[in-house]
C-alpha positions in Angstrom: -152.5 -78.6 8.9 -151.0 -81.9 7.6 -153.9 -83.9 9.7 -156.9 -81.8 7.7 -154.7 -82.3 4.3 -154.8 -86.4 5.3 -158.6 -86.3 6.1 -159.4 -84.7 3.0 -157.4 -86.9 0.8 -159.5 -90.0 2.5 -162.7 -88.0 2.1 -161.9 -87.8 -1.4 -161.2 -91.3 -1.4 -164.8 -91.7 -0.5 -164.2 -92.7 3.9 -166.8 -90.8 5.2 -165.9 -88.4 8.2 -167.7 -90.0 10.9 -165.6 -93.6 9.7 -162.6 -91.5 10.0 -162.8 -89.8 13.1 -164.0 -93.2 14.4 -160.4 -95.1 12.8 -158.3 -92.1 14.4 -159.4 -93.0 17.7 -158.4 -96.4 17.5 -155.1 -95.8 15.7 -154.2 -93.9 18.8 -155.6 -96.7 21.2 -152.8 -99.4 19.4 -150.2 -97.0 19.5 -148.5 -99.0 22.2 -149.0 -102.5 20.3 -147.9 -101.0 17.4 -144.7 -100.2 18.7 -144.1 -104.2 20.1 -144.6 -105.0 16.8 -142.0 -102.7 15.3 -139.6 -104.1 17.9 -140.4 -107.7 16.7 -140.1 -106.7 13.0 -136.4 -104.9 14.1 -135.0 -108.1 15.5 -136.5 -110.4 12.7 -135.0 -107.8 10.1 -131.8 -108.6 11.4 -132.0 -111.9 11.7 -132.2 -111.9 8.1 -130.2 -109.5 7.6 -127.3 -111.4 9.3 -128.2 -114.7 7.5 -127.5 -113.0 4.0 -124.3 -111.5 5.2 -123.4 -115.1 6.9 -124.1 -116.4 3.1 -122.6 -114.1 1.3 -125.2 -112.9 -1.3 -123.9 -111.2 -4.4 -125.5 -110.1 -7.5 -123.8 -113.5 -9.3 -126.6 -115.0 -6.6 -129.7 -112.9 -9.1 -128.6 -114.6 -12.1 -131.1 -116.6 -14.3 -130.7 -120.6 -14.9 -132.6 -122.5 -17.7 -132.7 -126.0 -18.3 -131.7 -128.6 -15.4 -130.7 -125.7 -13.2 -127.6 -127.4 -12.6 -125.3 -125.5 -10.5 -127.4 -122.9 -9.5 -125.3 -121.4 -7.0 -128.1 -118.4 -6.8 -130.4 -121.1 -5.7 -128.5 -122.8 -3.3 -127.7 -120.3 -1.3 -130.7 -119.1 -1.0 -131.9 -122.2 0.8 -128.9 -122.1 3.0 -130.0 -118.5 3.6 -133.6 -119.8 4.5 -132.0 -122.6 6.5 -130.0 -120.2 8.6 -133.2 -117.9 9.0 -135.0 -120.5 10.4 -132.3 -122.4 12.4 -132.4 -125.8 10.4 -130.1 -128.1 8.8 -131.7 -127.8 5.5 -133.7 -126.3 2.7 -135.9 -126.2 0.0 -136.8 -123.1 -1.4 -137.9 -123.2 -4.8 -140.4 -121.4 -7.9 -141.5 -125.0 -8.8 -143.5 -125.4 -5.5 -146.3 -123.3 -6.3 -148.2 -123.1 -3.2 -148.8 -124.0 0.4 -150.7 -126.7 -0.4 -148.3 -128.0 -2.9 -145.2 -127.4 -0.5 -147.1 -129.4 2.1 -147.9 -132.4 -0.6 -144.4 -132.6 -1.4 -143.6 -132.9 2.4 -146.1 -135.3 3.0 -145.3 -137.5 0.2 -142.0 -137.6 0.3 -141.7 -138.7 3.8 -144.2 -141.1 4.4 -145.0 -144.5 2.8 -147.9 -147.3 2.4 -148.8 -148.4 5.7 -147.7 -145.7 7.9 -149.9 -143.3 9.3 -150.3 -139.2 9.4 -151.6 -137.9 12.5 -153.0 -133.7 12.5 -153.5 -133.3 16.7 -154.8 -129.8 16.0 -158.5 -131.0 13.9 -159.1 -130.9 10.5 -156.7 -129.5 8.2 -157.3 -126.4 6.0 -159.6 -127.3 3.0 -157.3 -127.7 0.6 -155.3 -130.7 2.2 -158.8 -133.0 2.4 -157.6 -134.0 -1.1 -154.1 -134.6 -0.6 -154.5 -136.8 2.3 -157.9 -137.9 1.1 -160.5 -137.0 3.8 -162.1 -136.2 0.8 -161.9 -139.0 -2.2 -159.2 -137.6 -4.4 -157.5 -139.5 -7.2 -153.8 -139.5 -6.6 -154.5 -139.3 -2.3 -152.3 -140.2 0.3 -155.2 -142.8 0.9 -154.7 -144.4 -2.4 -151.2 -145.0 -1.4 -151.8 -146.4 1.9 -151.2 -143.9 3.7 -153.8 -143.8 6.7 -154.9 -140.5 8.7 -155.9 -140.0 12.0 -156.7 -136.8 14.0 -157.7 -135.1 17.3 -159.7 -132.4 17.4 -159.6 -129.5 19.6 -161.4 -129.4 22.5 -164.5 -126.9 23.0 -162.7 -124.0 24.4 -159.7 -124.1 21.3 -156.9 -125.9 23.7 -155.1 -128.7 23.0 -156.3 -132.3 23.5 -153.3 -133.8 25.3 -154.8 -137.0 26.9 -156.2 -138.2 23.4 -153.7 -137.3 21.5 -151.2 -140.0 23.2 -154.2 -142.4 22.6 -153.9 -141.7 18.9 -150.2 -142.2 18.8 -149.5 -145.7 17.6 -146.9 -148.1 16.2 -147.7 -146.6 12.4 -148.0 -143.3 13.6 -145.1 -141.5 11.4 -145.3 -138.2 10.9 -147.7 -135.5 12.7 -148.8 -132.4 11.0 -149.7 -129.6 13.1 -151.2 -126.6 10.9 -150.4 -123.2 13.1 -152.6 -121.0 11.4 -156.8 -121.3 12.1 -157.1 -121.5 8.2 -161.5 -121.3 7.4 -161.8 -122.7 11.1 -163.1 -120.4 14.7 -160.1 -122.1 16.3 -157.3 -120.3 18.2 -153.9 -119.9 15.8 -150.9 -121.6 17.7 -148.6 -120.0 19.0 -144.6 -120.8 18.5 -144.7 -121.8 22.3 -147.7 -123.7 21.6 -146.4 -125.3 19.0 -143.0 -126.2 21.1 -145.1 -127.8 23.9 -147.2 -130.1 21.6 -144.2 -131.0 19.8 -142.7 -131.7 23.2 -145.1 -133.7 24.3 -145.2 -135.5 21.2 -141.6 -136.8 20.8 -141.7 -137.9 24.9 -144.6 -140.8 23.8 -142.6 -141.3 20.3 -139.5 -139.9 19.9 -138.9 -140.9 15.7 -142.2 -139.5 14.9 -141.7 -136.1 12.4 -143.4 -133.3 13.5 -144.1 -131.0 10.6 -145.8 -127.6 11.3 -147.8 -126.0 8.1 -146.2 -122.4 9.1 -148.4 -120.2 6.4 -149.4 -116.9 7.4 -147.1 -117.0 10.7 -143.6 -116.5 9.3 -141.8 -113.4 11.3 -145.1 -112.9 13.6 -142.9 -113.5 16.1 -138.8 -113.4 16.7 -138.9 -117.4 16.7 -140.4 -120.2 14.0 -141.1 -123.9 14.6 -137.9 -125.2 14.0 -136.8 -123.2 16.6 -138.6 -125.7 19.2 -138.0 -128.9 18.1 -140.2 -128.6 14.4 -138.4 -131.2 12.1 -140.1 -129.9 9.0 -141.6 -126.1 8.9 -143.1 -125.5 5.4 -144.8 -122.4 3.4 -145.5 -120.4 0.8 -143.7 -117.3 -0.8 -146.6 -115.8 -2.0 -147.5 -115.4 1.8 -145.5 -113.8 4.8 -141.5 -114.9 3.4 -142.0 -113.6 0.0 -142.5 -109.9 1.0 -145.0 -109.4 -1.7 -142.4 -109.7 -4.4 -142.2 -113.3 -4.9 -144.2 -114.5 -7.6 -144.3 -117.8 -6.8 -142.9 -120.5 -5.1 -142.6 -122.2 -1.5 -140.3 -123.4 1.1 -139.3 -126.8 3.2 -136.9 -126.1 6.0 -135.4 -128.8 8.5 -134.0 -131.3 9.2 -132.0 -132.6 6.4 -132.8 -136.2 6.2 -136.5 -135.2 5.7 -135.8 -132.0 3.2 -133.8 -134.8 0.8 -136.8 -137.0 1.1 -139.0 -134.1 0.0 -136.9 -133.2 -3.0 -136.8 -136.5 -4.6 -140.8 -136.3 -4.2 -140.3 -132.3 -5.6 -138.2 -133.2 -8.7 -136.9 -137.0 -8.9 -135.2 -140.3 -6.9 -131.6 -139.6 -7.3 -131.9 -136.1 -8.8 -133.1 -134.1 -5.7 -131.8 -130.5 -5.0 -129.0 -131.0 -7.3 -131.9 -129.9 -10.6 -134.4 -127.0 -11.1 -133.9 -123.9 -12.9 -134.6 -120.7 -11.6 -135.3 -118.8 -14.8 -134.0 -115.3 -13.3 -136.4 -115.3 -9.9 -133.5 -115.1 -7.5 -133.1 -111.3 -7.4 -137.5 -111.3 -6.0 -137.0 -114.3 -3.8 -134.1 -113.0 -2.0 -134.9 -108.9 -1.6 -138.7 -110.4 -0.7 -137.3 -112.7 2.2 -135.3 -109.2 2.8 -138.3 -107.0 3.1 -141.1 -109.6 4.9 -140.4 -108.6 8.4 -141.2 -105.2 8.1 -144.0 -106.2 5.4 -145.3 -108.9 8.0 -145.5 -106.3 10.3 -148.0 -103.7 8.6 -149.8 -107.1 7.7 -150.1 -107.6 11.5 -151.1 -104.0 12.2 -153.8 -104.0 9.9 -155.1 -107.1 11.1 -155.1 -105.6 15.3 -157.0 -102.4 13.8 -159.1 -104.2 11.8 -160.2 -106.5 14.7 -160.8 -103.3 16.9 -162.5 -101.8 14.3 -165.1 -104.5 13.7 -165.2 -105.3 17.0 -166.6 -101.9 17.5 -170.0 -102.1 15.2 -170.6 -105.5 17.7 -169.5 -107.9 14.9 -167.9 -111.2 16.6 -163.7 -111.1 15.6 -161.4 -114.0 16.1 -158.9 -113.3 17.6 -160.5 -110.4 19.6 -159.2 -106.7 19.7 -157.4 -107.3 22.6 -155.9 -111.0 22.1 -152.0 -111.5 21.1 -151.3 -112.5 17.4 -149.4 -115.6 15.9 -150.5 -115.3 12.0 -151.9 -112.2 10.0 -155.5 -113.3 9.5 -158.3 -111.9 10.8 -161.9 -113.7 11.1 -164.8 -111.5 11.3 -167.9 -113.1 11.2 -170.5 -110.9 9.8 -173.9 -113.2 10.3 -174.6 -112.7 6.5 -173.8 -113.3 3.1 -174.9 -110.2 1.8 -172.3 -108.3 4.5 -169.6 -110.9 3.4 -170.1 -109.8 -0.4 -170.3 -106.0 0.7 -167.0 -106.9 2.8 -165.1 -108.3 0.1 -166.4 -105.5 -2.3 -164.7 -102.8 0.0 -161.5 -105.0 -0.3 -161.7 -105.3 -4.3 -162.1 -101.2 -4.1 -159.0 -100.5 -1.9 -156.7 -102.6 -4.6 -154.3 -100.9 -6.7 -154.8 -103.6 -8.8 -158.6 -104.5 -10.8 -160.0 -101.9 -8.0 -162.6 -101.8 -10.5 -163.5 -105.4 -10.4 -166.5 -107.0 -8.5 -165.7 -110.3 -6.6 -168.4 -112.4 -7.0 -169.0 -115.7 -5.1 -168.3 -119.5 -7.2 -167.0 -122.6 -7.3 -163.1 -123.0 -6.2 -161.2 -126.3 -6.8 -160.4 -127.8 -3.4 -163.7 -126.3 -1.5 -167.2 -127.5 -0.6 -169.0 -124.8 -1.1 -168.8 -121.6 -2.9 -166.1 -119.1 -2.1 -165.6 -115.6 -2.8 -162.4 -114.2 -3.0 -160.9 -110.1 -3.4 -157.5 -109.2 -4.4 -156.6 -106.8 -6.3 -152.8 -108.2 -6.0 -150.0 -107.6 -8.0 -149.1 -111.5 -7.5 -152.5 -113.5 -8.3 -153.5 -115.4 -5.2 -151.0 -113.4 -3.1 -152.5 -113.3 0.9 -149.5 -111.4 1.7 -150.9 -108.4 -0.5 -154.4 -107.1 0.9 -157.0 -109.7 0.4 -159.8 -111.3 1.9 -161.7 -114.6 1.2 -164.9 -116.3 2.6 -166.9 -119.8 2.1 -170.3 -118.9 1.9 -171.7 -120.9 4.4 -172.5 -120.2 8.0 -172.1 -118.3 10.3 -170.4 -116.3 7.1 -167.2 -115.6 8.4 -164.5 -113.6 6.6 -161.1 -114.0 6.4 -159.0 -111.1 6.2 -155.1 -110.9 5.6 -152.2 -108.7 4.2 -151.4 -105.4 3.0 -147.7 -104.8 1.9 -147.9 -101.1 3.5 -149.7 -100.5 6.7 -151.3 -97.7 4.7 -152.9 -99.9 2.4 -154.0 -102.4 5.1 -156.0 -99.9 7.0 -157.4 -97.8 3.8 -158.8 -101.3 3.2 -160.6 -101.8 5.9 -162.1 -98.5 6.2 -163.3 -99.3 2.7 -164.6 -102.3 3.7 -166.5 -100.6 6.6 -167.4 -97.8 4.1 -169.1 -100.5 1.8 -171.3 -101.6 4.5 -172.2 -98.6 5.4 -173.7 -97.9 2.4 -175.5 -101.0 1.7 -177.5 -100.0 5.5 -175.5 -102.7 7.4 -173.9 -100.8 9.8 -174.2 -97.7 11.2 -172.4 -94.4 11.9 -174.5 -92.8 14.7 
């Protein structure tokens, strides 16, 4: 009775039958990931669980701060909750670092100087970082500092360049950025193991080298983060995975502390560091988010295995595949066309709670080459944790799905997604 009562409330929601019998058969096909990832989202639950206790937290931690921010003991134990979460020294978890990309500037800049050299041993960085370190002429560039970049691309098959990456480690070599996540590339996302070897490998040729991981969109996918195999600096956004959708801004440097200091005098000023920066009542979101992303990660990651499946399916390429393990929430699906990637991203915009009646359209995005086209209906703007998807229209027209807060919503989306190409005559249900 309660299965027909579902289906009809779907149908209504305009998922045609066939779709739906189709998505049933799958759900029941993952029942048995599903479950690992519930067990992954248990022991990451308490880890954070035991990290506020460890700390603490009260309600005198929620209150606002205006001004300077000076002795905002709300803020500062929150990044010794963070730091405990994550098994570093240090942290710095604040609303003035308003994105991954600004996090990862602030990490960069303050730990490297003219004349030394960054190193990425994983290829080309996600798009948004050409700028900053000034693959692509930006004023205000790592590059116009002095800073020089090297990196070492992947081989064919996704795997890790060893040999040439100890060729590329030199004298100026200083700090070595290893993004986990594929970002708008068909590479493999790292894995925390991954991620442990290279680093590994890494301090045996150089042992003062940093090795900073860009951790966004991996946080909780698994019960261990970078700094939990040898990472010195592990840095992210709270409007992705460790916000739990209620964040509405901000971003996180954990590590060691040496290097957290040295980003903090880049985030606020020389000699002012951690000690400044007013919090303006956003404790009481950052903390109960950070409380609520495992679990909130772990519908994310569910929608992401049956979205994979799904599209896998209708014979449409999906990186990683239906069956592959996962170490971040996005899922690739290249759909060979720009008129499926507008239909795709439609289908997204429709699922939202939020401007559901909205049409993304594709256009120019600071920080990208080409036009992109973006839908998120989100209750935080720009928030990948929340169901979203984005695309560069360009070749082979791959798009890049992520998020849900419920599991619910992840999987309506995608069958509205599917739904939307369905009806523009590029798939079919037969």
């Amino acid at each position: 009775m309660f299965t027909n009562e579902l289906n009809e409330i779907y149908k209504f929601m305009g998922i045609d039958s066939k779709l739906l019998d189709l998505s049933h058969k799958i759900e029941e096909k993952l029942k048995d990931r599903f479950k690992i990832i519930d067990k992954v989202a248990e022991y990451n639950q308490l880890k954070v669980l035991k990290a506020m206790q460890d700390n603490n937290v009260s309600d005198v931690h929620f209150s606002a701060t205006t001004g300077y921010g000076y002795n905002d003991i709300g803020r500062d134990t929150l990044e010794k909750v963070y730091a405990d979460v994550f098994h570093a020294e240090d942290a710095l978890v604040r609303p003035q670092l308003i994105s991954g990309t600004h996090a990862l500037t602030v990490a960069l800049f303050g730990n490297l100087r003219p004349g030394d050299e960054l190193l990425s041993p994983v290829g080309k960085p996600y798009d948004t970082l050409e700028g900053v370190i000034g693959i692509k002429e930006t004023k205000g560039s790592l590059a116009e500092y002095g800073v020089t970049y090297k990196q070492v691309d992947l081989k064919p098959d996704g795997s890790i360049d060893y040999e040439n990456i100890k060729k590329a480690i030199g004298p100026k070599t200083k700090l070595v950025t290893i993004q986990r996540s594929k970002g708008y590339a068909s590479r493999p996302t790292l894995s925390v193991e991954q991620i442990g070897q290279l680093i590994s490998f890494i301090k045996n040729i150089k042992p003062d080298v940093i090795c900073m991981v860009d951790n966004c969109y991996g946080e909780f996918v698994q019960t261990v983060e970078p700094t939990d195999v040898g990472a010195d600096l592990c840095v992210g956004s709270l409007i992705k995975n460790p916000g739990g959708g209620l964040a509405p801004i901000g971003g996180y440097i954990v590590g060691k502390a040496e290097y957290v200091e040295n980003a903090s005098y880049r985030l606020t000023a020389p000699g002012l560091g951690k000690e400044v920066g007013a919090t303006l009542g956003l404790n009481s979101s950052l903390y109960q988010g950070l409380f609520l992303a495992p679990q909130v990660v772990s519908g994310a990651l569910k929608g992401a295995i049956f979205a994979a499946n799904l599209y896998e399916y209708f014979g449409f390429k999906v990186h990683p595949n239906a069956e592959e393990d996962r170490f971040d929430i996005i899922q690739a699906v290249t759909l060979n066309s720009p008129e499926a990637v507008i239909a795709f991203c439609e289908g997204i915009q429709a699922a939202a709670p939020v401007d559901s009646f909205a049409a993304p359209v594709p256009g120019p995005m600071p920080g990208y080459d080409c036009d992109v086209i973006m839908a998120a209906g989100a209750f935080v703007q720009g928030s990948s944790i929340e169901l979203s998807a984005d695309a560069p229209i360009r070749p082979p027209y791959t798009v890049f799905f992520q998020g849900g807060l419920t599991w619910y919503h992840a999987k309506f989306g995608i069958l509205k997604s599917l739904q939307r190409l369905y009806e523009k005559n590029l798939i079919s249900l037969n």
